[in-house]
N, C-alpha and C positions, 0 to 999 in steps of 0.2 A: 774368750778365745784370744790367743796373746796371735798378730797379726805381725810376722817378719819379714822387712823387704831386705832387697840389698842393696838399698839409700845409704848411698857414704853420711858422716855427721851422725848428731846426736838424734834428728828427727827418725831413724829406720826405729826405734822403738815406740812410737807411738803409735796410738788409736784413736780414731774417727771415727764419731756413733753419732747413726741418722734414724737408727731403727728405736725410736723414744725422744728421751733429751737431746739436742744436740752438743754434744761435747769433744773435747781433746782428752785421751787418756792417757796416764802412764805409770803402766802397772796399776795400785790402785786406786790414786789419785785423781780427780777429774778439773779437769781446765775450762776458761771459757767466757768470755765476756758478762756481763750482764747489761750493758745497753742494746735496749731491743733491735735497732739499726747496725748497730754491730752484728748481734747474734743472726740476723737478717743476711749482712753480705757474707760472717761464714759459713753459713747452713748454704748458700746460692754455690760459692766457691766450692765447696764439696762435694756438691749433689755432682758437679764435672770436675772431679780430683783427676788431674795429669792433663787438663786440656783448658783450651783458653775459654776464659769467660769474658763478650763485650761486655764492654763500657756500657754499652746502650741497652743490655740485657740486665747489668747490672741496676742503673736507673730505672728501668721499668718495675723492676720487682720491687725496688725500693720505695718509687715516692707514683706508680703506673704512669695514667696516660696523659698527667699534667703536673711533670717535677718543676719543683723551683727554678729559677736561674742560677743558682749558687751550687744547683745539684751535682753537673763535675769536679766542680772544688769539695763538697760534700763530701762526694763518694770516695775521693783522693785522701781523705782526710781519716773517714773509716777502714781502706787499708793500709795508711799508719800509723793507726791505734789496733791496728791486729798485730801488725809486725811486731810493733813495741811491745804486747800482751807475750809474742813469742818467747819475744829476747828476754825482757823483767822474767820469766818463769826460767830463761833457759831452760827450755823449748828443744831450741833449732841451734844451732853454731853460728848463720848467716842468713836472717831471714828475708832479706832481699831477695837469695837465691833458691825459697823456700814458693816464699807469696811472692811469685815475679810479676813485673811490668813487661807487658808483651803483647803490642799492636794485634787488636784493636781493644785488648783489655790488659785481664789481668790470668797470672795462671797460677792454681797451686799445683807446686812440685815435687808431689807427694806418691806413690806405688796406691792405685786401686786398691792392693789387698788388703791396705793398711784401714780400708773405709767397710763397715759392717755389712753395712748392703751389699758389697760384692760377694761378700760369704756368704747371704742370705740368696742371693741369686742361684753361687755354683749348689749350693744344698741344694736348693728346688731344683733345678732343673737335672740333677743327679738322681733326685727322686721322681721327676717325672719321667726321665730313662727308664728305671727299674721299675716301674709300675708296666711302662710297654712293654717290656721281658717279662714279665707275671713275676717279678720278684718280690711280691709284696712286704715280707719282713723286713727287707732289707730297704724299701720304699718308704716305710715305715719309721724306719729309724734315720734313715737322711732328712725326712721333713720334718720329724721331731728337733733335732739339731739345729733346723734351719729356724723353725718357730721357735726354739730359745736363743737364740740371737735378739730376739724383740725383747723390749724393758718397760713399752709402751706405745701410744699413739705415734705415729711417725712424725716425727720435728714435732713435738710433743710442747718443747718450750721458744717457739718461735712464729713470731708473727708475719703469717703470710700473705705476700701480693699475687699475683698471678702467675708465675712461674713454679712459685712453690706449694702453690696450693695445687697446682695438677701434678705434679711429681710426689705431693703426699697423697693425695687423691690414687694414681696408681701406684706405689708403694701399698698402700691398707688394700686394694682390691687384690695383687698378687701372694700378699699376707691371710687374704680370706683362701683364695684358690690354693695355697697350701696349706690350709685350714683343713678344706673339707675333703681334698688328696689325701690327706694323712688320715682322716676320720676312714676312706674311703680302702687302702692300703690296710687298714689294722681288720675290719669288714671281710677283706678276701684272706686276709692270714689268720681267720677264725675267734678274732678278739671282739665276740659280742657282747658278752655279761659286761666286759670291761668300758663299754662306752653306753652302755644304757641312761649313765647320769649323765653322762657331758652332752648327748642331744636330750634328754627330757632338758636341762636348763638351755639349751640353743632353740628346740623347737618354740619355747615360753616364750624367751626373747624374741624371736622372728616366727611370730604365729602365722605368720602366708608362706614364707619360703617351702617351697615341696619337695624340693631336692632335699633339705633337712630330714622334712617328713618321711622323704623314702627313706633313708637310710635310718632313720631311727624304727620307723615299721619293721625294715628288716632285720635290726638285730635284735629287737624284743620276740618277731616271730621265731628267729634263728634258736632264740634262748629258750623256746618252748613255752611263749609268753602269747600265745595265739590270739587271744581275746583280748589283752590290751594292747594288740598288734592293729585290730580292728578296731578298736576304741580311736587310738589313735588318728587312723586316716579318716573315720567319721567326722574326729575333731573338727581334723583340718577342711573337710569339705563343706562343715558348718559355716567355719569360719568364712571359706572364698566363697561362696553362695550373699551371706551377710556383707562382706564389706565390698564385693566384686561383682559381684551378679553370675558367676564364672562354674565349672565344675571343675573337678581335679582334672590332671592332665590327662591323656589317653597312658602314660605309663603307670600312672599311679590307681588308675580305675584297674588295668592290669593285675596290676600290683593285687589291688581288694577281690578282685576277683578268683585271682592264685590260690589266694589263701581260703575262699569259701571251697572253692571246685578241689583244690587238691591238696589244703592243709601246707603248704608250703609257696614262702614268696623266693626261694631259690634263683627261681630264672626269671624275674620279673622287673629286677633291678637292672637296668639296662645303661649304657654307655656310648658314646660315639669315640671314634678313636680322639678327635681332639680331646674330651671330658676325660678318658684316660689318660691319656699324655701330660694333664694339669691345664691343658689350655682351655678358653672360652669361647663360644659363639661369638663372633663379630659384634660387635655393640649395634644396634639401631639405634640410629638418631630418634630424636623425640617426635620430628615430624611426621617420621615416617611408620609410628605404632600406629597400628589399628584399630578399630574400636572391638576387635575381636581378643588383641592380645593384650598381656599383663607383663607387666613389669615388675617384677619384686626387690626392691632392694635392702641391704641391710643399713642400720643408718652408720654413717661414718667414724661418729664417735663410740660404736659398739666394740668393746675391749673384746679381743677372740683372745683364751687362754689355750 
């Protein structure tokens, strides 16, 4: 997706990709340091394209909660060998006024739109719109869009300290939540036969997840698949009994129950308006789980296609 600002200079034509590799594009071409500490403070500078990054946010990500003595000279040093990366490719016209110096750090001076996650944002949340209007085709096709913007794991080639390891941390978990939006979107606009393979291989991989489970129950039952409808939520009860002590949830007992009593899991798949909308229940801290509840998570290195 060609990304147009209207940045005077040679810079309005580039591209910023945080969703995989991190790189500079143009056109087809990809830019980019290869010294890890380099690739380290542009992935930082970008994740806040148009806004200042400290010095002291800088260093933390960089060397955390015991940098060198040398580290502000250090970090001075890695933004001019960015600069220099710019100008040698001709890049930018003026990369001073590109990568600026700007109390109490540094800024790039670069248009949002030019960086992939912003267009991975307005798609989701476009799609999360249309799903509250029951638009679901059209839901559909925004969070497809938006999931091809991804090329891979987020900052994929970069080594992270603590700043960037929770900003790829939520990047992949908003990548999952328009995951299972769009699995969910194609579900209400009658596209069951068409995802039967893409949850049997997600339920394999995430054998506890049940929200998988649900949806995969219901388009096998939707598809006239009744009895591997039931096979399946048996699976999975197997499974959380075995490794959780737990039984399925009360929607999914629902759920198995639909389809004994009335041959149909139709109205059993249930939603809260946030779970429609694409957003999530509030996280609970760790402390605060109970010995009643379960936590399922996907693991982080799980590629969603």
């Amino acid at each position: 997706m060609r990304m147009q600002t209207d940045t005077s200079g040679r810079e309005s034509d580039l591209e910023f990709n945080l969703l995989g590799q991190v790189e500079i594009r143009r056109g087809a071409r990809a830019y980019g340091p290869t010294a890890p500490k380099l690739l380290q403070t542009l992935a930082l500078l970008l994740t806040e394209a148009g806004k200042v990054v400290p010095s002291e946010s800088l260093i933390n990500e960089l060397w955390g909660e015991r940098p060198p003595a040398s580290a502000q000279r250090t970090m001075q040093t890695y933004v001019y060998q960015l600069r220099k990366l710019l100008k040698d490719n001709n890049l930018v016209s003026t990369p001073e006024r590109v990568l600026c110096t700007k109390a109490p750090g540094y800024l790039f001076a670069i248009d949002r739109s030019q960086v992939d996650e912003f267009h991975f944002t307005q798609l989701y949340d476009r799609g999360r719109a249309e799903m509250a209007e029951r638009r679901f085709e059209q839901a559909a096709r925004s969070l497809r869009s938006a999931l091809a913007l991804w090329s891979g794991p987020p900052l994929a080639n970069v080594e992270r300290g603590p700043l960037l390891s929770a900003y790829a941390v939520d990047l992949q978990e908003r990548r999952r939540q328009a995951h299972s939006l769009r699995i969910q979107a194609e579900i209400e606009a009658g596209m069951h036969r068409e995802l039967i393979g893409e949850l049997r291989a997600l339920t394999t991989a995430n054998p506890l997840d049940e929200h998988l489970h649900a949806q995969l129950i219901c388009v096998l039952d939707r598809s006239g698949r009744r009895g591997e409808a039931l096979h399946a939520y048996h699976r999975l009860r197997a499974g959380l009994m075995k490794e959780l002590g737990v039984e399925p949830s009360r929607e999914l007992q629902q759920l198995n129950l639909d389809m004994l009593s009335n041959g149909s899991s139709r109205r059993a798949v249930r939603h809260t308006d946030g779970e429609r909308n694409g957003t999530l229940p509030r996280p609970v801290p760790p402390d605060q789980v109970g010995p009643n509840d379960r936590v399922v998570r996907w693991p982080l290195d799980q590629e969603i296609r």
